[in-house]
N, C-alpha and C positions, 0 to 999 in steps of 0.2 A: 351442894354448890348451886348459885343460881346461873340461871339461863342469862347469858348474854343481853344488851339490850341492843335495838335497836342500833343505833347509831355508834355501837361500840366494836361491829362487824367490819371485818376487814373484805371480806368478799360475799356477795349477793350474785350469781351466777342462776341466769334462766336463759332456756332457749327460745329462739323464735323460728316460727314456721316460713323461713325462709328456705326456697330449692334451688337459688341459681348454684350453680355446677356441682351438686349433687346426684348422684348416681344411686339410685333407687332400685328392689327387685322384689315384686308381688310374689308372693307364692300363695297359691289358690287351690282348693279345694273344687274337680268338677262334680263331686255327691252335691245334690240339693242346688245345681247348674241355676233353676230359675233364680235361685237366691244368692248366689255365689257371683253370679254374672251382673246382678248388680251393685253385688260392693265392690267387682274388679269397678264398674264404667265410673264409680263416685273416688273411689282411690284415683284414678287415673285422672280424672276431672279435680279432683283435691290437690293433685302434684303439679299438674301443667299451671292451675290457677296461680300456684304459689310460686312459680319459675323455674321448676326442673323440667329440662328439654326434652322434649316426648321421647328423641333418641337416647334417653340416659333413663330409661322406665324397661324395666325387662321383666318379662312376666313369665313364671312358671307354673304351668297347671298339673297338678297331683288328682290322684283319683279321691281318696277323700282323707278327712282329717287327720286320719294315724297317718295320712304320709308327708304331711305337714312340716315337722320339725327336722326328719330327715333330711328333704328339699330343702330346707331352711340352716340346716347345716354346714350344707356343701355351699351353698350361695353366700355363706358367715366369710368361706375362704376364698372369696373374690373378692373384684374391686368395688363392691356395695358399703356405701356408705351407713343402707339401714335398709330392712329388710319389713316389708310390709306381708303379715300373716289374716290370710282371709279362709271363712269356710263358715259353714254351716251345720251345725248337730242340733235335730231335733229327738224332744223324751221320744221312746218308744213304750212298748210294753216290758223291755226287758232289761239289767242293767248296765246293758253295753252301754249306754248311754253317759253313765258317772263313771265307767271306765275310761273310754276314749276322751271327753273334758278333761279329767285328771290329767289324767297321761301326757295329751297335748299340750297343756300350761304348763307342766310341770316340764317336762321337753323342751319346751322355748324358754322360759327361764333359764337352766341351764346353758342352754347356747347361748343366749346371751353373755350370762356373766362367765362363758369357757373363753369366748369369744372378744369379747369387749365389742361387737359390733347390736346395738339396739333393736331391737326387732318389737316392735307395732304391734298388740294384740285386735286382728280384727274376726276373731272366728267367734261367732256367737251362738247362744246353746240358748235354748228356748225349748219352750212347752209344746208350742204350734208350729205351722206354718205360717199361719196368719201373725202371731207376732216375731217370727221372722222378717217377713215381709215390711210390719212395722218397723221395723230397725235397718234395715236397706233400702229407706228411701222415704217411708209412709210416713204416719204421723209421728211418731217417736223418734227420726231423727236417722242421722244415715252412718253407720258405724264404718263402714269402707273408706269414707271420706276423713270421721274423726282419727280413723289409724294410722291415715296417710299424713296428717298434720301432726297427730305425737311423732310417726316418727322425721320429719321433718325437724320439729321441735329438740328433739333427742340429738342429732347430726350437729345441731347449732349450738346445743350444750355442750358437746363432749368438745367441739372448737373451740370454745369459749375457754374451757378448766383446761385445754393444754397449756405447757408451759411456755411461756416465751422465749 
């Protein structure tokens, strides 16, 4: 069967990163705090930008990433529009390292779709610290901020496909 064309779509639905009266809830990772503490400042700088009210941003701080999706669980059964997940896992020597990633995406996926509430991938897993660093802020771009705008983007999709 062919694909659709163009102009034979009956709906083309995308979100925009728009935050006014959205209700927002970081949950943060403090392992790896130097790193951590600036994709909270660039998420929160990404939300207020886009017009979610500093009072509708609640932020939760977990010790480190396995406590992630837990935190992010209980915050699915509040009044959170979209939940933004932040943290930091660098390689080690050992391979706790492709456990805890797994675990944690695989974790927040599920909540998600248990849920119907979007949740933000901002936990980033790197080699170093130094390219941690690059991705919270340095030259490669600021992942705190991109996760706060998905999920912004995400809030204004699911609006959009409800029914009338």
């Amino acid at each position: 069967m062919a694909a659709p064309r163009s102009d034979e779509l009956t709906v083309d639905y995308q979100g925009q990163a728009n935050g006014a009266g959205r209700r927002i809830c970081i949950v943060v990772s403090r392992f790896n705090a130097m790193v951590t503490d600036r994709l909270v400042d660039g998420a929160r700088e990404e939300l207020l930008r886009r017009g979610v009210a500093e009072a509708s941003v609640d932020l939760i701080r977990v010790p480190g990433a396995w406590e992630i999706p837990v935190a992010a669980a209980r915050a699915a059964k509040g009044p959170y529009d979209s939940i933004v997940a932040l943290g930091c896992v660098i390689r080690g020597e050992t391979s706790h390292y492709e456990h805890i990633c797994t675990a944690v995406t695989e974790a927040l996926t599920r909540i998600q779709l248990q849920t119907g509430v979007p949740i933000a991938l901002g936990v980033l897993t790197t080699e170093s610290l130094e390219q941690a660093f690059a991705r919270a802020g340095g030259e490669v771009g600021h992942l705190g901020a991109q996760a706060a705008e998905a999920a912004l983007e995400m809030c204004d999709l699911f609006s959009r496909m409800e029914p009338s």
